[in-house]
KOLMIZA-853883 format. One record per residue (C-alpha): residue in three letters; x, y, z; residue number from 1. Coordinates in steps of 0.02 Angstrom, whole numbers. Example, Ala and Ser with C-alpha at 12.3 -4.5 7.8 and 13.67 -1.06 7.14 Angstrom:
BEGIN
+------+--------+--------+--------+-----+
! type !     xx !     yy !     zz ! seq !
+------+--------+--------+--------+-----+
!  ALA !    615 !   -225 !    390 !   1 !
!  SER !    684 !    -53 !    357 !   2 !
+------+--------+--------+--------+-----+
This chain:
BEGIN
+------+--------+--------+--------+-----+
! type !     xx !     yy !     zz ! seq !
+------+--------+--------+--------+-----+
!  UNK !   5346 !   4046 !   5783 !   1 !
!  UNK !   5194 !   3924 !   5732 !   2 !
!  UNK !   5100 !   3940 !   5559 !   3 !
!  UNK !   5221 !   4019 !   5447 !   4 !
!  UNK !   5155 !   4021 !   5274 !   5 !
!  UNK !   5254 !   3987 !   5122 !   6 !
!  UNK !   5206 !   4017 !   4959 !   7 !
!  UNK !   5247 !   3996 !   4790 !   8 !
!  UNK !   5217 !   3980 !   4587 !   9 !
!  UNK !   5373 !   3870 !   4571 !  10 !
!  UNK !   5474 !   4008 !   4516 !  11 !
!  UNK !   5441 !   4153 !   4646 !  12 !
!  UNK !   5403 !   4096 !   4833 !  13 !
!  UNK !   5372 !   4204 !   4957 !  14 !
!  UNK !   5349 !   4180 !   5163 !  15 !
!  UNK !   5223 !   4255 !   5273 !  16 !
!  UNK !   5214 !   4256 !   5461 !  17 !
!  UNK !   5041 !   4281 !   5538 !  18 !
!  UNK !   5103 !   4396 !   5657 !  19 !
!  UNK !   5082 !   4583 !   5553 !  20 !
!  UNK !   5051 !   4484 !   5405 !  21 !
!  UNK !   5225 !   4518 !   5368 !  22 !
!  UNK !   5317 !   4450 !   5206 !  23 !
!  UNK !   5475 !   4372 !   5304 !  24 !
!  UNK !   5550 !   4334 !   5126 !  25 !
!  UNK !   5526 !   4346 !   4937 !  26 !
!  UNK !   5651 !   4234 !   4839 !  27 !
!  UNK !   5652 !   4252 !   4649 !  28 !
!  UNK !   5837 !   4209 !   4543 !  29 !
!  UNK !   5936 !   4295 !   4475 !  30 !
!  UNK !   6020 !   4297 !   4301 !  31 !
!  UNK !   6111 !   4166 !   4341 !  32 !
!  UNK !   6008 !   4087 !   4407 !  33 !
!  UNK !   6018 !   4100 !   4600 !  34 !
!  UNK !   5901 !   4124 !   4715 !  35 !
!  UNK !   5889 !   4289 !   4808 !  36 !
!  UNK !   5793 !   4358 !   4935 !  37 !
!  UNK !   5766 !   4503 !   4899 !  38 !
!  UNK !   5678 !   4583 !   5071 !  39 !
!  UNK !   5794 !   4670 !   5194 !  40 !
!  UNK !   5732 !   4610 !   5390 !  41 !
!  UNK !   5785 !   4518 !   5546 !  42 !
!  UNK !   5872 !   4369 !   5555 !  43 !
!  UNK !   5708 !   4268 !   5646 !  44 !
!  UNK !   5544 !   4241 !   5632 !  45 !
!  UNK !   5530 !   4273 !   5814 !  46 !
!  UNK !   5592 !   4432 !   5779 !  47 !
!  UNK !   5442 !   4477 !   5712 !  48 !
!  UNK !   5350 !   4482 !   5848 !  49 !
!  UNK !   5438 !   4681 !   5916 !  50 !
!  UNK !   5440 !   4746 !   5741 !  51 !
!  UNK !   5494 !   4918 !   5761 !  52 !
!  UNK !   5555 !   4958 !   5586 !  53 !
!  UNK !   5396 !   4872 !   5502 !  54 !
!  UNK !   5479 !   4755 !   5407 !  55 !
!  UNK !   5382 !   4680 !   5288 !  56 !
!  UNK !   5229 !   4711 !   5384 !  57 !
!  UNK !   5054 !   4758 !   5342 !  58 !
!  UNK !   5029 !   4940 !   5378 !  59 !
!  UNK !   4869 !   5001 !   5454 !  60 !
!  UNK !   4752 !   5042 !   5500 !  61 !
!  UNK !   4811 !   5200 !   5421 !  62 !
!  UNK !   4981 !   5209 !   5344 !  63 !
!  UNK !   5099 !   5336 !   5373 !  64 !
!  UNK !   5068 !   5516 !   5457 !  65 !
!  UNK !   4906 !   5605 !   5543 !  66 !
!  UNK !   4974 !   5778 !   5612 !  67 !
!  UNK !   4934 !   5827 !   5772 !  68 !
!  UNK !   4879 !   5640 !   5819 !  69 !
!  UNK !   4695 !   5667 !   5769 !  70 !
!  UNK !   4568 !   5709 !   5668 !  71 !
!  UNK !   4343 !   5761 !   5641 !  72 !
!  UNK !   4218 !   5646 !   5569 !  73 !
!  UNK !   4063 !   5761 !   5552 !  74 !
!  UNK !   4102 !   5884 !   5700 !  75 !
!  UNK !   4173 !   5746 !   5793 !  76 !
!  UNK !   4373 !   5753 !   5848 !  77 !
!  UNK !   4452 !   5570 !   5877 !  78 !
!  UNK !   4606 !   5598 !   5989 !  79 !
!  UNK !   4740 !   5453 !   5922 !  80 !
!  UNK !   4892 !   5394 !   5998 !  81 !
!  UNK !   5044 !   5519 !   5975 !  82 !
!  UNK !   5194 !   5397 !   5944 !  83 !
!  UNK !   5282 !   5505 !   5796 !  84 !
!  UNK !   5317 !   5697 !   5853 !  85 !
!  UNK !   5168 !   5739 !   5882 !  86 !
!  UNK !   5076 !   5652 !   5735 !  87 !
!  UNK !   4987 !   5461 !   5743 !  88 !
!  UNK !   5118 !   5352 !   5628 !  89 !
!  UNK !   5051 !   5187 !   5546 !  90 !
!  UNK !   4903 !   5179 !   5668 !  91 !
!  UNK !   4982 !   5194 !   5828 !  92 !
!  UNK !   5050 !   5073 !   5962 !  93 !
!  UNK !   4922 !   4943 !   5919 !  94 !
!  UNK !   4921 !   4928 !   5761 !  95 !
!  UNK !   4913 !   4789 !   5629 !  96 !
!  UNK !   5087 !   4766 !   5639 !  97 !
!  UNK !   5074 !   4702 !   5836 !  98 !
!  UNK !   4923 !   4592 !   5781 !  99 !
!  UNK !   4914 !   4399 !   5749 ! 100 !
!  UNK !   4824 !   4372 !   5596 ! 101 !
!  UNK !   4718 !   4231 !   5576 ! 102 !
!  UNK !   4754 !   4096 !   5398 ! 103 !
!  UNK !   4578 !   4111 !   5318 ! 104 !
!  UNK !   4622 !   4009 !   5200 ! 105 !
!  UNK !   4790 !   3920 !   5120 ! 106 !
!  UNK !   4842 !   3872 !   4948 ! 107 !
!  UNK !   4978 !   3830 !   4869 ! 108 !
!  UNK !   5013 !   3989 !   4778 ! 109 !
!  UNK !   4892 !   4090 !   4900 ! 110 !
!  UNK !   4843 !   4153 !   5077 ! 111 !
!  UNK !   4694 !   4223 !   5165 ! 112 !
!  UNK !   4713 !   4304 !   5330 ! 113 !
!  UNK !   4621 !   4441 !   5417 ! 114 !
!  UNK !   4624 !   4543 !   5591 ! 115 !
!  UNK !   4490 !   4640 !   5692 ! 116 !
!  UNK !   4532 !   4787 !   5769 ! 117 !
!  UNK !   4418 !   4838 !   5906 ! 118 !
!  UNK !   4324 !   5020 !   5897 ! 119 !
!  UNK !   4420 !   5156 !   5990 ! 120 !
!  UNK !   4607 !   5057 !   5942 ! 121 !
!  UNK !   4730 !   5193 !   5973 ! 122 !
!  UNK !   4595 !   5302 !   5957 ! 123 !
!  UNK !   4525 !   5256 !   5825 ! 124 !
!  UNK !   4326 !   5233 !   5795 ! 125 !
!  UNK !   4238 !   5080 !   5746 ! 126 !
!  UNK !   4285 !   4904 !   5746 ! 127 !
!  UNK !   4376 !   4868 !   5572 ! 128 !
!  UNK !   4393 !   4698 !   5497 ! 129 !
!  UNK !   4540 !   4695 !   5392 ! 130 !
!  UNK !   4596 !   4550 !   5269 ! 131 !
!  UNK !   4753 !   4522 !   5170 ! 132 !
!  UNK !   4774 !   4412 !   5016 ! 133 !
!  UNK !   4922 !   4366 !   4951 ! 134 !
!  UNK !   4941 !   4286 !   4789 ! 135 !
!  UNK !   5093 !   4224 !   4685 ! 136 !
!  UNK !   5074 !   4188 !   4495 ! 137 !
!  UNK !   5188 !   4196 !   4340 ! 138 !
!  UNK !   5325 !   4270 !   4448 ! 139 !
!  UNK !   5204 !   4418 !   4525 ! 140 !
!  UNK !   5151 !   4432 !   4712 ! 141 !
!  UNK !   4976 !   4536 !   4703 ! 142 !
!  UNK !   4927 !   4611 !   4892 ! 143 !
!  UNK !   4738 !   4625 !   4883 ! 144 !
!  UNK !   4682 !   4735 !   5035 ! 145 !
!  UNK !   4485 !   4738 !   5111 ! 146 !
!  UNK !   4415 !   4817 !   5253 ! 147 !
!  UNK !   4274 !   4873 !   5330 ! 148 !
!  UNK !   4195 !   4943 !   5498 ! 149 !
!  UNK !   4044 !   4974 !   5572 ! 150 !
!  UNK !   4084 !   5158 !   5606 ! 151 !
!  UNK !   4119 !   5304 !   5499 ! 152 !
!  UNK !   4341 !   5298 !   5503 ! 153 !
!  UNK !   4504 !   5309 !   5421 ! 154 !
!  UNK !   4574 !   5167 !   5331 ! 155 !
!  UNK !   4741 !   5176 !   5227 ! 156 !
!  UNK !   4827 !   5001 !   5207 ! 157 !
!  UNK !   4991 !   4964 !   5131 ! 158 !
!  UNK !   5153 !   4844 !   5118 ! 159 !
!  UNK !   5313 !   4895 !   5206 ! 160 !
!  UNK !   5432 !   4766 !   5142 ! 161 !
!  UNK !   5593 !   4827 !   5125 ! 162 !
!  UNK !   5691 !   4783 !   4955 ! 163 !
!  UNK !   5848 !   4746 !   4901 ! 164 !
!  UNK !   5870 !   4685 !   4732 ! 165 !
!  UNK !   6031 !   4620 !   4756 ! 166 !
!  UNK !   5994 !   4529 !   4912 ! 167 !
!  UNK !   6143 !   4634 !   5020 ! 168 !
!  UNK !   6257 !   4788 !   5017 ! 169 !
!  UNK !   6163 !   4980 !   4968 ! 170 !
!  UNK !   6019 !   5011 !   4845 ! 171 !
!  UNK !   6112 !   5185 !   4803 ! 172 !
!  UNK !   6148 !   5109 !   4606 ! 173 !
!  UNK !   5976 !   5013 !   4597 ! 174 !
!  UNK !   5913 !   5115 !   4444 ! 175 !
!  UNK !   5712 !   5168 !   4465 ! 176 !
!  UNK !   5584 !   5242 !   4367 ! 177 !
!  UNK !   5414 !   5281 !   4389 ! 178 !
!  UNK !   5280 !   5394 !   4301 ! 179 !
!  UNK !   5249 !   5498 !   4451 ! 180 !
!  UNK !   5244 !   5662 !   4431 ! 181 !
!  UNK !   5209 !   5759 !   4569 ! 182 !
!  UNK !   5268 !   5721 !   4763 ! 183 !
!  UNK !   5250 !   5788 !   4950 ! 184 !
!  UNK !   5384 !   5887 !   5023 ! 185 !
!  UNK !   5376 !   5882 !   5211 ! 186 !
!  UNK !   5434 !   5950 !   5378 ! 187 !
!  UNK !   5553 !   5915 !   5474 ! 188 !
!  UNK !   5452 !   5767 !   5558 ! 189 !
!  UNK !   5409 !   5687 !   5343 ! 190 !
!  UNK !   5231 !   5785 !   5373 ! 191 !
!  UNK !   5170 !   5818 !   5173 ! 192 !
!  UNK !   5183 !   6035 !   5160 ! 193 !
!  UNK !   5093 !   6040 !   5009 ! 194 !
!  UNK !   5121 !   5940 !   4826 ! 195 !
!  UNK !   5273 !   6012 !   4716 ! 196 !
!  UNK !   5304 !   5952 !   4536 ! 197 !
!  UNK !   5441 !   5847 !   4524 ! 198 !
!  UNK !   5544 !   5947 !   4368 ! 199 !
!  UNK !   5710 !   5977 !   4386 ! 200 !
!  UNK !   5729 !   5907 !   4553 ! 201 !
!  UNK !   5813 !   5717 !   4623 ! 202 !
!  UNK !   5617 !   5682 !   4635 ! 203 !
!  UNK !   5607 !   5652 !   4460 ! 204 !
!  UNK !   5596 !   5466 !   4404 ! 205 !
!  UNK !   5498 !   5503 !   4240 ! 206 !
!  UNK !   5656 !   5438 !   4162 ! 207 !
!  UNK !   5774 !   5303 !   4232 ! 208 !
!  UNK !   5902 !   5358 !   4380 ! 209 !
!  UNK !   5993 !   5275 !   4531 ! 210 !
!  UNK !   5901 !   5293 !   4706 ! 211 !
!  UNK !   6076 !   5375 !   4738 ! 212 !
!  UNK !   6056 !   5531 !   4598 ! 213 !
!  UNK !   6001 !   5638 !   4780 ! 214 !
!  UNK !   6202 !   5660 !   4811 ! 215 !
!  UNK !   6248 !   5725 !   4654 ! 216 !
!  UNK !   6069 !   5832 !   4609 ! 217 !
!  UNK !   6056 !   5895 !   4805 ! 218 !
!  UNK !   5903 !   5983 !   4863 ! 219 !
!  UNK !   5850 !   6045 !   5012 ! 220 !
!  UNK !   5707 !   5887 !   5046 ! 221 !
!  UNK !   5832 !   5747 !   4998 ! 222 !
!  UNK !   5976 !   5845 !   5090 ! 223 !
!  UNK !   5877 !   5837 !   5273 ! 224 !
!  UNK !   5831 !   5676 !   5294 ! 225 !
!  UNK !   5954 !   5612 !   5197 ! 226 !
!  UNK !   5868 !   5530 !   5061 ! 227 !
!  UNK !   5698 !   5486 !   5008 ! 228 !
!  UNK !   5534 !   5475 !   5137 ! 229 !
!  UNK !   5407 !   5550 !   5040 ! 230 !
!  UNK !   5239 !   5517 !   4925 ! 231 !
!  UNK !   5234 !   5519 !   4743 ! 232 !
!  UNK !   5069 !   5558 !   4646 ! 233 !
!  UNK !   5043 !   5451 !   4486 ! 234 !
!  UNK !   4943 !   5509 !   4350 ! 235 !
!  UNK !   4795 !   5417 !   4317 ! 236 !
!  UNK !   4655 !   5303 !   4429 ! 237 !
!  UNK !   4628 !   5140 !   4435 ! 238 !
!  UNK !   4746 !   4983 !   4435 ! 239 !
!  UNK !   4927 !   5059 !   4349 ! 240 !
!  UNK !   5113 !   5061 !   4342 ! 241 !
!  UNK !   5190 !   5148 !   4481 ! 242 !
!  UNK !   5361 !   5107 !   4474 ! 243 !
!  UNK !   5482 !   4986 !   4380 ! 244 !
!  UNK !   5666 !   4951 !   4495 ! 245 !
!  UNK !   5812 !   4863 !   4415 ! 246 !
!  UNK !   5968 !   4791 !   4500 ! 247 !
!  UNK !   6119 !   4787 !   4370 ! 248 !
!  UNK !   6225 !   4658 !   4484 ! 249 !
!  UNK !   6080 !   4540 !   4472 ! 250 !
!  UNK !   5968 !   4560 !   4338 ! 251 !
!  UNK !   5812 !   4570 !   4428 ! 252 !
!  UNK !   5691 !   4706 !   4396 ! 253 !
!  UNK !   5538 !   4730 !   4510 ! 254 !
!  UNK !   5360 !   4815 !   4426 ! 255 !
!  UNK !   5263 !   4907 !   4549 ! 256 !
!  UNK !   5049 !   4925 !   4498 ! 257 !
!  UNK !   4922 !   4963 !   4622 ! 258 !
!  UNK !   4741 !   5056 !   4613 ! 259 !
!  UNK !   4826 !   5177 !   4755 ! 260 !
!  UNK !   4866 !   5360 !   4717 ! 261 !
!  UNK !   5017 !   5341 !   4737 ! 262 !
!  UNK !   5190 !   5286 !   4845 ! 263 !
!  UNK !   5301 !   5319 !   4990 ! 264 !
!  UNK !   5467 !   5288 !   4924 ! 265 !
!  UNK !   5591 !   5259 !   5090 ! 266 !
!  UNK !   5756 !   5222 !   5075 ! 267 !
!  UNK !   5823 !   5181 !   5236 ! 268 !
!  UNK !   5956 !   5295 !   5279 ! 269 !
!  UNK !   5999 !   5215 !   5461 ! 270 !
!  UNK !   5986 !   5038 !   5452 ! 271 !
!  UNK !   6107 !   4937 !   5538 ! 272 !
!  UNK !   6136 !   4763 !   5642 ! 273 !
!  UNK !   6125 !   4598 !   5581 ! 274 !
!  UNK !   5998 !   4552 !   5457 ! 275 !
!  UNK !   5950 !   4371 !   5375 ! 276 !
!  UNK !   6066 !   4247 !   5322 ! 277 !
!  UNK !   6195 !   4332 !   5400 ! 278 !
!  UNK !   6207 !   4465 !   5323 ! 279 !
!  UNK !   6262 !   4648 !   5404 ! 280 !
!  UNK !   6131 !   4787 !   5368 ! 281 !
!  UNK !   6182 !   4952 !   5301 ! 282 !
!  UNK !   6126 !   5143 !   5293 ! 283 !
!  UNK !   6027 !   5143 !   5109 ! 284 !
!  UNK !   6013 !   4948 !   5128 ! 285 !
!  UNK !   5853 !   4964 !   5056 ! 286 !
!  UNK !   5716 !   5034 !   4983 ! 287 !
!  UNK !   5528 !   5028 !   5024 ! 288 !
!  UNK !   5361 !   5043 !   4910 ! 289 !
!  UNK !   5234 !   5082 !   4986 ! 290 !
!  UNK !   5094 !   5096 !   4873 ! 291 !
!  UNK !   4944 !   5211 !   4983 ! 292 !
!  UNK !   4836 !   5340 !   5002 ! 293 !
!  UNK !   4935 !   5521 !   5030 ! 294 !
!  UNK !   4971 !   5542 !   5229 ! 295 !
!  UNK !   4892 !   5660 !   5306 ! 296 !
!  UNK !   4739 !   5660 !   5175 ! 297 !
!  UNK !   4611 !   5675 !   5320 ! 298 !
!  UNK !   4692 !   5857 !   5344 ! 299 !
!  UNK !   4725 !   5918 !   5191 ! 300 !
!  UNK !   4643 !   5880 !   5005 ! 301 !
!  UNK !   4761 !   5767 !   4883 ! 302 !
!  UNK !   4631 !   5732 !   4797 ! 303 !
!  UNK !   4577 !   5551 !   4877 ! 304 !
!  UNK !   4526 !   5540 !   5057 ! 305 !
!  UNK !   4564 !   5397 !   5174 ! 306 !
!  UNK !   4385 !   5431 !   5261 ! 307 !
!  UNK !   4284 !   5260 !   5249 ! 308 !
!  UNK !   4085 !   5256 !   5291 ! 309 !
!  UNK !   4025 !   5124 !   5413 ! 310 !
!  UNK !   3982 !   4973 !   5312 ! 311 !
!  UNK !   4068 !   5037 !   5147 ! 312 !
!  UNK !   4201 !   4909 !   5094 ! 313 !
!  UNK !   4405 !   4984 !   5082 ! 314 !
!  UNK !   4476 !   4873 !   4919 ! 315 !
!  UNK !   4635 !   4918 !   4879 ! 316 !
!  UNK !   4777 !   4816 !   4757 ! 317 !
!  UNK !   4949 !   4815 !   4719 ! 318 !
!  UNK !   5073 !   4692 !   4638 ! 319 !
!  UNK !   5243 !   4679 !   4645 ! 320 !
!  UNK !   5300 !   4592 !   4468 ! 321 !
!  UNK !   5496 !   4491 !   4458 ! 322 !
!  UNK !   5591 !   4466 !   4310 ! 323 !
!  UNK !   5746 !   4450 !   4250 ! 324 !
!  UNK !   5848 !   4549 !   4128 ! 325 !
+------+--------+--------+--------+-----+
């Protein structure tokens, strides 16, 4: 694969491949002072190029679930690709993650790229122009997000890099919290059923517990799928905490902030095969942050809409912030 992007702040580096815009690898050391990457994906850039599982890639042009595969703008119904059970999942078949990105601009601790996606894209109206920035400074990665179309559309863009604080083996005893404190139950197919509080349930993060506190406090949502593959609501607006993770065998803690509503925490129940350096993937292998708008919001009201006006300009940010301790 040509062009692949590497950069850093001399402490934190981080790759990106054109293709998706896709973070291939964030290394940051340990304790001890070892490097780790601490992204879960496949063993090759090339591989990159038939991302199924989204690794690392840039979501869009809207994240996560439409039900039914559609939606109305004004009266008018946009019929999108059905490639999730019925519902349109991260945009469809053509989405960003398919598309070659083009370097905007490159330096050393930055990138610029950006994408077009044509009107009527899986369905979707209006030709979008979508551009990623990635920026690494004082041991922080910020993912700075701006689109825009030239039709009335839907436009929810996130990060799907899966983590792994300790580089290999499960994230079951990587400890999280997170101020969130409300969350999506779904259907059988992850389709948001309404918002729940998270009290008394494995959904609550409001005080620090393993990704792997579903097995002992069991509950229906958690029991199904198994594990985590739902949105959390955080209090507040603007540019916030969403959630702090902290890997004991390492030492590294990641800080989640974004101006987004919220996350879909996913923690990878199935993952298997061989993934970099070697190293043999497992079910719970990781966990994913996806910092977004709630799916389905064209549908139902979660109190921010995904519904962008032709010529009105998407922003979104979120950082993911390394340290030791």
């Amino acid at each position: 694969m040509k062009n692949i992007i590497t950069i850093s702040d001399g402490r934190l580096s981080v790759t990106v491949l054109p293709i998706g815009a896709t973070i291939y690898q964030i290394l940051f050391p340990d304790r001890n002072g070892k490097l780790t990457d601490m992204t879960v994906g496949y063993p090759e850039p090339d591989n990159y190029l038939n991302n199924l599982s989204f690794f690392g890639a840039t979501v869009g042009r809207s994240a996560n679930r439409i039900a039914g595969a559609s939606f109305c703008i004004d009266g008018t119904e946009y019929k999108l690709t059905d490639n999730n059970h019925g519902a349109n999942i991260h945009g469809g078949n053509h989405n960003f993650t398919t598309q070659e990105f083009e370097i905007v601009s490159q330096q050393d601790n930055s990138v610029t790229l950006r994408v077009v996606s044509p009107d009527g894209t899986d369905g979707f109206p209006g030709t979008v122009t979508a551009t990623v920035i990635y920026t690494v400074e004082n041991g922080a990665l910020h993912i700075e997000y701006e689109a825009v179309s030239d039709k009335d559309t839907v436009i929810n863009m996130t990060n799907h890099s899966y983590f792994n604080l300790a580089g290999e083996g499960h994230v079951l005893d990587t400890v999280l919290q997170s101020p969130a404190d409300r969350y999506c139950p779904g259907n059988q197919y992850c389709l948001p059923i309404g918002v729940e509080p998270v009290d008394g349930t494995p959904f609550d993060f409001r005080k620090p517990a393993r990704i792997g506190i579903f097995r002992e406090n069991t509950h229906p949502q958690t029991d199904a799928i198994p594990g985590y593959d739902h949105h959390f609501f955080v209090p507040g607006e603007g540019y916030r905490p969403m959630l702090c993770a902290k890997c004991d065998k390492t030492g590294i803690q990641m800080d989640v902030f974004s101006t987004q509503q919220g996350f879909q925490l996913y923690t990878a129940p199935s993952l298997h095969g061989t993934g970099k350096h070697g190293t043999e993937l497992c079910n719970f292998g990781a966990f994913c942050v996806e910092a977004q708008t709630a799916p389905d919001a064209i549908h139902q009201n979660f109190g921010k809409s995904p519904l962008v006006r032709a010529g009105e300009v998407y922003c979104e940010k979120t950082t993911y912030a390394f340290s030791n301790f």
